[in-house]
Every structure is written in C-alpha cells, then in structure tokens.
C-alpha positions as a Markdown table, in Angstrom:
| # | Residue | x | y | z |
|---|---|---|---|---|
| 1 | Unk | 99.1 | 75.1 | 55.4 |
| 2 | Unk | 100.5 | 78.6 | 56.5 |
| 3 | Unk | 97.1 | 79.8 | 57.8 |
| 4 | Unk | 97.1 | 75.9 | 59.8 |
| 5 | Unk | 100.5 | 76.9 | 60.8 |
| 6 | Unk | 99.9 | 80.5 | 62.2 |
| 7 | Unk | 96.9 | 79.0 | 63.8 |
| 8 | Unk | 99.0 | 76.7 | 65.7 |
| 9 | Unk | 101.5 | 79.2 | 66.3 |
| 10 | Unk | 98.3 | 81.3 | 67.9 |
| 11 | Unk | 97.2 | 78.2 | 69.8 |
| 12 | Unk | 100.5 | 77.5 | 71.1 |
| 13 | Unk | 101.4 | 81.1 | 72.4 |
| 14 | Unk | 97.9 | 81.2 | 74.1 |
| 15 | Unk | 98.2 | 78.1 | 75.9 |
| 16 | Unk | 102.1 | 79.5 | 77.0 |
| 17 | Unk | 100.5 | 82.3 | 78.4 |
| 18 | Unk | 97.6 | 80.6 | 80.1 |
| 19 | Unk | 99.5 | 77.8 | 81.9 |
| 20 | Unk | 103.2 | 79.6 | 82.3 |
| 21 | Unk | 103.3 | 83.1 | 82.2 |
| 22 | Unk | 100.1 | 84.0 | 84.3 |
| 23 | Unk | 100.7 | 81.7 | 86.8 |
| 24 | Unk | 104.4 | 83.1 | 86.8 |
| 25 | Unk | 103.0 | 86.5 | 87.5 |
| 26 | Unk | 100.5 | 85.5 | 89.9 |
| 27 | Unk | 102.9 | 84.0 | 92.0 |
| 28 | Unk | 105.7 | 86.6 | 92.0 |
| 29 | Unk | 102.5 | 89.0 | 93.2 |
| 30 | Unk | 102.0 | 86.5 | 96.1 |
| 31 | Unk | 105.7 | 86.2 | 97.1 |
| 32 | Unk | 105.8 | 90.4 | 97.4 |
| 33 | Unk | 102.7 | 90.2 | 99.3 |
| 34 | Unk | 104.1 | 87.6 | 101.9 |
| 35 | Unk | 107.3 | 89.6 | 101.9 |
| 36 | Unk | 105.5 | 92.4 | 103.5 |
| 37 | Unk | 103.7 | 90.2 | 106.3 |
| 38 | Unk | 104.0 | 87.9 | 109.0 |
| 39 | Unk | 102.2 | 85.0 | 110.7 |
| 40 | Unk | 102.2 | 85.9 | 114.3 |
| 41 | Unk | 99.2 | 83.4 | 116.6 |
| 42 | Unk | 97.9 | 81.9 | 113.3 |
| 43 | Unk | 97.4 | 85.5 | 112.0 |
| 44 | Unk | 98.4 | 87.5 | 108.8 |
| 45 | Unk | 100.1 | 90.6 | 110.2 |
| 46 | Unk | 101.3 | 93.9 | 107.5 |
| 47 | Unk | 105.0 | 94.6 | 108.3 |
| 48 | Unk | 106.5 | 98.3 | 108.5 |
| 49 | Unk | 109.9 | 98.6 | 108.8 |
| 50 | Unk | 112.3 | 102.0 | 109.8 |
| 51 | Unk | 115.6 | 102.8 | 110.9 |
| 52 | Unk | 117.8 | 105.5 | 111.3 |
| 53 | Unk | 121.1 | 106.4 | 111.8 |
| 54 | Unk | 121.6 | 107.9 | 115.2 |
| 55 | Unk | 125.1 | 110.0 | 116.2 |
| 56 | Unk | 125.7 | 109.1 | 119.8 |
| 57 | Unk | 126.0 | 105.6 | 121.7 |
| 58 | Unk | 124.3 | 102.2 | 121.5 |
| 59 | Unk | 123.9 | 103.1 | 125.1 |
| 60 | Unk | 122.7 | 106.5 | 124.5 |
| 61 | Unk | 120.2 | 105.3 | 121.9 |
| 62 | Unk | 118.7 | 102.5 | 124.6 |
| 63 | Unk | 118.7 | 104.7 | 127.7 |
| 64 | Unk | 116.0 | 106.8 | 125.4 |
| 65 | Unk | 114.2 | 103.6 | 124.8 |
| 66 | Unk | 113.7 | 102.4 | 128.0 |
| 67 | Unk | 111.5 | 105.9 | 128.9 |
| 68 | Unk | 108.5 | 104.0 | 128.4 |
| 69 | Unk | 106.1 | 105.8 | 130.8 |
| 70 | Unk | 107.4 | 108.7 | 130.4 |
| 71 | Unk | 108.3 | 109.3 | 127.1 |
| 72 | Unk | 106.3 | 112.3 | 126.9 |
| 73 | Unk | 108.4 | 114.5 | 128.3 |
| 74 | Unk | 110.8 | 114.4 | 125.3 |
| 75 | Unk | 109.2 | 112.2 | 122.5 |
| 76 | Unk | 107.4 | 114.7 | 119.5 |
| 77 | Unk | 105.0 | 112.8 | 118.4 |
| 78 | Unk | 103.4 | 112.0 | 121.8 |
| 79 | Unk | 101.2 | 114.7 | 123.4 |
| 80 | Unk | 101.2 | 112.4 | 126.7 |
| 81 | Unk | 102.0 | 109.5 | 128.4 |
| 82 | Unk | 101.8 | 107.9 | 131.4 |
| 83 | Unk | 102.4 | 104.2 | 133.3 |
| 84 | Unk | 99.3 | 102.0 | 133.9 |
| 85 | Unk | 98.6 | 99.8 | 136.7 |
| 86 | Unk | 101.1 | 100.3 | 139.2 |
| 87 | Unk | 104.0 | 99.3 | 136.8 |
| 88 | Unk | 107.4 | 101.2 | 136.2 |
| 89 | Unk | 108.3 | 104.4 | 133.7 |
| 90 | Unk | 111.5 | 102.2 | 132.4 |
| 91 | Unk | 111.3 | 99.7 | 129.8 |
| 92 | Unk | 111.0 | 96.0 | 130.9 |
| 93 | Unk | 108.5 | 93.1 | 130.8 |
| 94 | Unk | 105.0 | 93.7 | 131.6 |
| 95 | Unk | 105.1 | 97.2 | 131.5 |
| 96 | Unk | 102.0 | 99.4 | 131.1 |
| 97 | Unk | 101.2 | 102.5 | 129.3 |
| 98 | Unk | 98.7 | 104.9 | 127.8 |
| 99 | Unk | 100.1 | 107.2 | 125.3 |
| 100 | Unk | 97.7 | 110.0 | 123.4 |
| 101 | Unk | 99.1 | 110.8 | 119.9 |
| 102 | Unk | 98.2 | 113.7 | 117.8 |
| 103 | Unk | 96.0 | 113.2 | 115.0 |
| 104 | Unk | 94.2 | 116.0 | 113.4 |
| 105 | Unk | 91.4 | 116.7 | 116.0 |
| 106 | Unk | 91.4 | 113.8 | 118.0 |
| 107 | Unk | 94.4 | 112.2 | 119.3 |
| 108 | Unk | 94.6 | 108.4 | 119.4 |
| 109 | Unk | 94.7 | 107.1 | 122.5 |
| 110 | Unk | 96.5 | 103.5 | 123.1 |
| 111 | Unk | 97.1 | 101.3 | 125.8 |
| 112 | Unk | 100.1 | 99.0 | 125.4 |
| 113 | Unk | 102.2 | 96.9 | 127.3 |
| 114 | Unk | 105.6 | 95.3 | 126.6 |
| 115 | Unk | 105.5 | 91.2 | 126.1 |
| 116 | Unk | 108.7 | 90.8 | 124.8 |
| 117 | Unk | 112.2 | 92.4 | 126.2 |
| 118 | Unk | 115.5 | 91.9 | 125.4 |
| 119 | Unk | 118.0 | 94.4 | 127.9 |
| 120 | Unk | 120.3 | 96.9 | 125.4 |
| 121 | Unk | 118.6 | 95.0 | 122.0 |
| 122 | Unk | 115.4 | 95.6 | 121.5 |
| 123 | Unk | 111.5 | 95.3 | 123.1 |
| 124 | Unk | 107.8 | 94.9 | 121.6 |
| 125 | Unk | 104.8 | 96.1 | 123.2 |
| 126 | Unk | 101.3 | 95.2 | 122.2 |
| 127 | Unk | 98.5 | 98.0 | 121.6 |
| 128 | Unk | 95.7 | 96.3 | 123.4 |
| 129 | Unk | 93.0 | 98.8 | 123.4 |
| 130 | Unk | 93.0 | 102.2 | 121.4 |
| 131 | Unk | 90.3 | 105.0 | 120.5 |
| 132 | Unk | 90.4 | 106.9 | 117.4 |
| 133 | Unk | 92.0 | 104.5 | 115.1 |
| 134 | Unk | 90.9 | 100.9 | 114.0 |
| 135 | Unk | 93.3 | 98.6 | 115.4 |
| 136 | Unk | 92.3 | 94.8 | 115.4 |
| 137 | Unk | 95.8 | 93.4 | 116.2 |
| 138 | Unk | 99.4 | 95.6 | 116.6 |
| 139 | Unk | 102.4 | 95.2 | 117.8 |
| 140 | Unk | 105.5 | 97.4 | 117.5 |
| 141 | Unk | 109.2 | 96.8 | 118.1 |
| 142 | Unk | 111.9 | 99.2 | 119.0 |
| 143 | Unk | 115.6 | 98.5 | 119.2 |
| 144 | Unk | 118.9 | 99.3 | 118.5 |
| 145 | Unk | 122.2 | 98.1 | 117.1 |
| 146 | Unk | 125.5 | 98.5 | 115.2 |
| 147 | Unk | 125.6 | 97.4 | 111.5 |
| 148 | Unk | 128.8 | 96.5 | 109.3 |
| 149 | Unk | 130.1 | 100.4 | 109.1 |
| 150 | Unk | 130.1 | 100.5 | 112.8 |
| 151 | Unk | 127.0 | 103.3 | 112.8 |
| 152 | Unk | 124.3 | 103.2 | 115.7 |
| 153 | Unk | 120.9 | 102.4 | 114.1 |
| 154 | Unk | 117.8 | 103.1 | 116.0 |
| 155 | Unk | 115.1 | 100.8 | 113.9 |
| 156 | Unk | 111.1 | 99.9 | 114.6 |
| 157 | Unk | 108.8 | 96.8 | 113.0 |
| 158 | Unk | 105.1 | 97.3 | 112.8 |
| 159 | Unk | 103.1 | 94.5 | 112.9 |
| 160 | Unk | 99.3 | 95.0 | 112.2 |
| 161 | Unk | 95.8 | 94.4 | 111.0 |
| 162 | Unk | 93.2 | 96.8 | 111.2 |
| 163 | Unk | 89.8 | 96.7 | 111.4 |
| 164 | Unk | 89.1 | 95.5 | 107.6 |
| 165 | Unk | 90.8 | 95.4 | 104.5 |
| 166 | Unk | 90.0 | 98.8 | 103.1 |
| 167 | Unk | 91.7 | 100.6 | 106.5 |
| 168 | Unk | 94.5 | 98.4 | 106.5 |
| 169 | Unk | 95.4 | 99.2 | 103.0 |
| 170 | Unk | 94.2 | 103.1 | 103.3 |
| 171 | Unk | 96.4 | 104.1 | 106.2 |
| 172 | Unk | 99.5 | 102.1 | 105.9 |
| 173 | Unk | 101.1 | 105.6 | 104.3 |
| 174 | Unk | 100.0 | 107.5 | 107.8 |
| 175 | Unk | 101.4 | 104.3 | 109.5 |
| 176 | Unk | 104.8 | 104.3 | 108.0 |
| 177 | Unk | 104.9 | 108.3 | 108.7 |
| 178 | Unk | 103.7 | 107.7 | 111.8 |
| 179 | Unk | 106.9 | 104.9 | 112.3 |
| 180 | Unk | 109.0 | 107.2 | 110.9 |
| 181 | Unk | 108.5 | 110.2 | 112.6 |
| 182 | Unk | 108.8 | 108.4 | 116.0 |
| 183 | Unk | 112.1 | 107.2 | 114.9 |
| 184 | Unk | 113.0 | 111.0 | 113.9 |
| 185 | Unk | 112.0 | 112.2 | 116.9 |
| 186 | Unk | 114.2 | 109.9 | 119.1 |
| 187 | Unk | 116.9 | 110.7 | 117.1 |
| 188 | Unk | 116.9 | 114.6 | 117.5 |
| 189 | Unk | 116.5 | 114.3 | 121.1 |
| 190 | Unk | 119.0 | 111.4 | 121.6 |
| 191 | Unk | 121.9 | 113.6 | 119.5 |
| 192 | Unk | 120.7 | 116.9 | 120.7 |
| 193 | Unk | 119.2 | 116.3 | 124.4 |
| 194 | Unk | 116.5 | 119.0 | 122.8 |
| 195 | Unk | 113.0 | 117.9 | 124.0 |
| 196 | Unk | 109.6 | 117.8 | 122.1 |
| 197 | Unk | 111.0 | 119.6 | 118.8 |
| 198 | Unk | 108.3 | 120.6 | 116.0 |
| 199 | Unk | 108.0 | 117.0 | 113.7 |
| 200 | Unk | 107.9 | 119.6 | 110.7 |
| 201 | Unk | 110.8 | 121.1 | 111.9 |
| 202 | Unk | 112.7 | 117.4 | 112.2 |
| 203 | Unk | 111.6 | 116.4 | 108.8 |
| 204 | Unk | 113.0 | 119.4 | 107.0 |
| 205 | Unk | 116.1 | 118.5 | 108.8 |
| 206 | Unk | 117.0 | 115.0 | 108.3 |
| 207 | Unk | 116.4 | 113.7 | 104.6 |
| 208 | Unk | 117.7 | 110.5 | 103.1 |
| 209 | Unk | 121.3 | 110.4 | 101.8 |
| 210 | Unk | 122.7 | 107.0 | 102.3 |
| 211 | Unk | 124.5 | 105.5 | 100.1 |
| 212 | Unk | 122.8 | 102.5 | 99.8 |
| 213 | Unk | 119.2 | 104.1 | 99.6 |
| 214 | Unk | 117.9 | 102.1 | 102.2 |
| 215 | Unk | 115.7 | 104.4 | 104.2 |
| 216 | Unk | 118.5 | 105.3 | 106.9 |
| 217 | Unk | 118.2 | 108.8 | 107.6 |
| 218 | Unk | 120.9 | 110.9 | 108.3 |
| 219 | Unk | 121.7 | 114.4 | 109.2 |
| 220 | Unk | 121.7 | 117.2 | 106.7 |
| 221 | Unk | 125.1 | 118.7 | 106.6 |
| 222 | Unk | 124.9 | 122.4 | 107.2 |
C-alpha cells in the first residue's frame, strides 16, 4: 500500500507540473515578451524605452527637438545631418532627413522622415532607408514632459525589427546605448548650450541616482 501510495503521490505531482506549473511558466515568459513589444500595421515591433531628467524648460527641452535637419551642429552622436527633399530644418510633419552616425568604421547612414507630430509633446519619424545596419522596420519617438515631481523629462521609444531574429536580438544592447546616449547628448547641450561634447565624456558625467531606479539620469553632483 505505501509503495501504491508514493506512486500516486509521484503520479499526482507529475501530472501538477505537466498541466499547471509549465503552462504557468510558459505563459508568464509570453506576457514579458509582449511587454517588450508592440503591434504597429499587423507587425511585432521590440520596444526601447529612455528618459532623462533634463534641468532647464519644457520649452527649452522642445526647442532642441525641433532641430531636426540640423541637429548636427550640436547633437554628439551624429557626425552629420542634413534636410531632404526640399523640406524644413524644424521639426514638423513630413519632414526629411539624412543623418550619418558613428559606428566603428562605417557610420550608418538613415533616412527618416517624421509621420507623426504633436507641437511642444512629442514626434516620431520613420527610418525608411539606412546603410550599415539591418533595419527591416523602425520607428523612434522623441518627446518631452513634466512628471508628478514637477521635473522636465526628455524620453525616446524605439520601435523595431531587424533584418532576422539573431540581429534583432544581438544588437538590442548597442540599440539601447545608442537611445541612451542620444538622450544624454541632448541633455548636456540643452543645460549647458555646449555643442558636440565627447559621448565618453557625457557618460562619465551623468550616472543613475534616482530614487526610484527607473533609468532617469541625473547630474552627478560635483
């Protein structure tokens, strides 16, 4: 009876694991995945998402934004840019760019134009042709806005899907830098008015220290 018993006990904790607890895990692994994506047309984007903390205006922080052509001429982590067919340097809709971005030997080169364009919130522009990286589908937001402590935060989305799998799952760490250090770079300049700083020399300045842990940067106090 006791080895009947045990094997019953074996059956029964077998069968728990099978139908409950593996499904149970299987579909908490789902709902993280979807948590870091987004249907956008009928297709399965990646989401990236970074803010910072900026020290000046919600009007400073948007004036910076809306040098879209030109955003060269202060941004860090863009070795050039320039407007495309005929359109306007300031942010608004239907705007054209092409913007080259550093990238060990070869920069990447992207074309992109703005579809969507809220004035003072936010706008998202859509990389429709790039060299050098393997972009199928990406589009990036950048806006601005005051949260419950009455700070200025400067934040980007990421939407995207590489060429395959493996790439969009290799270089979603140079992706989130890449995010990030965009954000940093509009930050130095928008507090400082100092143009094209060293990205090495923003990173060593700003680190994390909010309270919260939530990937706000904030100046390092001297």
């Amino acid at each position: 009876m006791n080895l009947e018993h045990k094997s019953l006990q074996l059956f029964g904790k077998q069968f728990f694991e099978k139908t409950v607890v593996q499904p149970l895990l299987i579909a908490i692994l789902l709902v993280t995945n979807v948590s870091a994506q987004q249907l956008i047309d009928g297709e399965k984007l990646e989401v990236l998402e970074s803010k910072v903390v900026v020290r000046n205006s919600h009007e400073a922080v948007w004036d910076a934004l809306s040098s879209f052509g030109n955003v060269s001429k202060f941004h860090t982590t863009i070795d050039d840019s320039m407007s495309l067919n005929g359109t306007t340097d300031k942010a608004k809709l239907g705007v054209e760019r092409e913007v080259q971005i550093p990238d060990g030997i070869n920069n990447i080169i992207n074309k992109e134009r703005i579809v969507t364009f809220i004035d003072g919130v936010y706008y998202t522009y859509e990389v429709y042709e790039s060299e050098n990286f393997p972009i199928k589908k990406m589009l990036i937001t950048y806006g601005v806005r005051i949260d419950s402590k009455g700070r200025t935060i400067l934040f980007s989305k990421t939407f995207y899907k590489l060429n395959n799998g493996l790439s969009t799952k290799f270089l979603k760490r140079k992706l989130k830098r890449f995010g990030m250090d965009s954000l940093l770079a509009y930050k130095y300049y928008i507090e400082t008015g100092e143009r094209n700083t060293d990205i090495k020399i923003l990173r060593k300045r700003y680190h994390h220290e909010d309270e919260e842990h939530n990937n706000v940067y904030a100046a390092v106090k001297n």
